[in-house]
N, C-alpha and C positions, 0 to 999 in steps of 0.2 A: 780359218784355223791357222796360228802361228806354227812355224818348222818347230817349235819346240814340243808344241802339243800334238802335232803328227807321229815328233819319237817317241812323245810319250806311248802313245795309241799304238804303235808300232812294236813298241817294249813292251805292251802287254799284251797282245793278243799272240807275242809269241811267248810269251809266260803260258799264256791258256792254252797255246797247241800243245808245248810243253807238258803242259798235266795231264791233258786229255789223253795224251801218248801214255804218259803212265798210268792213269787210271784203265786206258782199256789192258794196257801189260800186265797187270794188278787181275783186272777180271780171266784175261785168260789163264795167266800163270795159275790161279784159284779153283780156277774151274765155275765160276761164277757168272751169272747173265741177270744185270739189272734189270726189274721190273718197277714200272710204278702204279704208285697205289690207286689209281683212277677206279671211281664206280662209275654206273653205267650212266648213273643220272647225273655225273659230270657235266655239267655244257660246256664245248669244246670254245667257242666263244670265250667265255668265261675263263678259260684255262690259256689262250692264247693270250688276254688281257695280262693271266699275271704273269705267262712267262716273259711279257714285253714291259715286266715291272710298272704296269699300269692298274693299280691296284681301283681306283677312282673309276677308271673305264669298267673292270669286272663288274664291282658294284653296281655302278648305270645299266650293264647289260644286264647282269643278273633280276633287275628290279623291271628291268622292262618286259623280260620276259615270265616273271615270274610271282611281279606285283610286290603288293606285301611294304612294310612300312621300310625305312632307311637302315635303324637295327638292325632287324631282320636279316638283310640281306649283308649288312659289315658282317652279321659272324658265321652267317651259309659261307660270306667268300671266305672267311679267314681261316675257317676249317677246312677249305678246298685246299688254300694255299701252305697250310702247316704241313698237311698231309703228304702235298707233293714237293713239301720243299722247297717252293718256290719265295 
């Protein structure tokens, strides 16, 4: 990785502590405690996939565990994934 693509890396993850800081300032000042929308029949598997923006990997996992044609399972994860945001 070039010095430059380190500041880049560097400039943005302090970008992100940055919001994070204000997002939780934001929840406290509100009185507010994020919840997400997770059901029970989530597979956690699956959820780790897409928070690792690995949408390809959910899919695979979800179909392994759960069978069922290739459709199938793009719009089980894509509904997992709208729901949580991800």
């Amino acid at each position: 990785m070039s010095t430059e693509e380190q500041r880049e890396l560097y400039l943005l993850k302090s970008r992100i502590n940055k919001l994070e800081k204000q997002i939780e300032y934001l929840y406290t000042h509100l009185g507010v405690t994020f919840v997400e929308d997770t059901h029970s029949s989530d597979d956690p598997d699956v959820v780790n996939a897409l928070r690792s923006r690995n949408v390809i990997e959910a899919i695979k996992v979800y179909r392994a565990k759960n069978g069922g044609g290739l459709a199938q399972a793009k719009m089980a994860v894509e509904e997992v994934q709208a729901r949580l945001g991800l």
